[in-house]
C-alpha angles and dihedrals in degrees: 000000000000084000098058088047093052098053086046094058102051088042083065104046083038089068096032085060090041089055096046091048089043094055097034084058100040088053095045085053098043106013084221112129080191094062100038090045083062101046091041091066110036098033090050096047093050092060099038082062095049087037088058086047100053089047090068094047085063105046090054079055087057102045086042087056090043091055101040089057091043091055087040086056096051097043 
């Protein structure tokens, strides 16, 4: 259950950071707040939601590896 939350969690300061990044460079291009206010929230979300997904593509890697070495230990 720790381990939901936890993914959870950096999901979400993962996409705190990215907005922040995505509106600090935005501005710095165009000077506009407007347009990096924009881009800060679609372009971010967009990613936080890939970035969740891929997540979990990680962790089935981990439990595949962790299974595969269980089943090498008892052969």
């Amino acid at each position: 259950m720790f381990h939901k939350q936890e993914t959870l969690a950096k999901t979400v300061t993962f996409g705190i950071t990215h907005m922040a990044v995505a509106f600090g460079v935005v501005y710095a291009i165009t000077g506009s707040m407007a347009l990096g206010g924009a881009v800060a929230l679609v372009e971010p979300m967009a990613n936080t939601v890939a970035y969740f997904f891929h997540e979990k593509v990680w962790q089935r890697i981990g439990k595949r590896r962790r299974s595969r070495m269980g089943s090498l230990a008892v052969a």
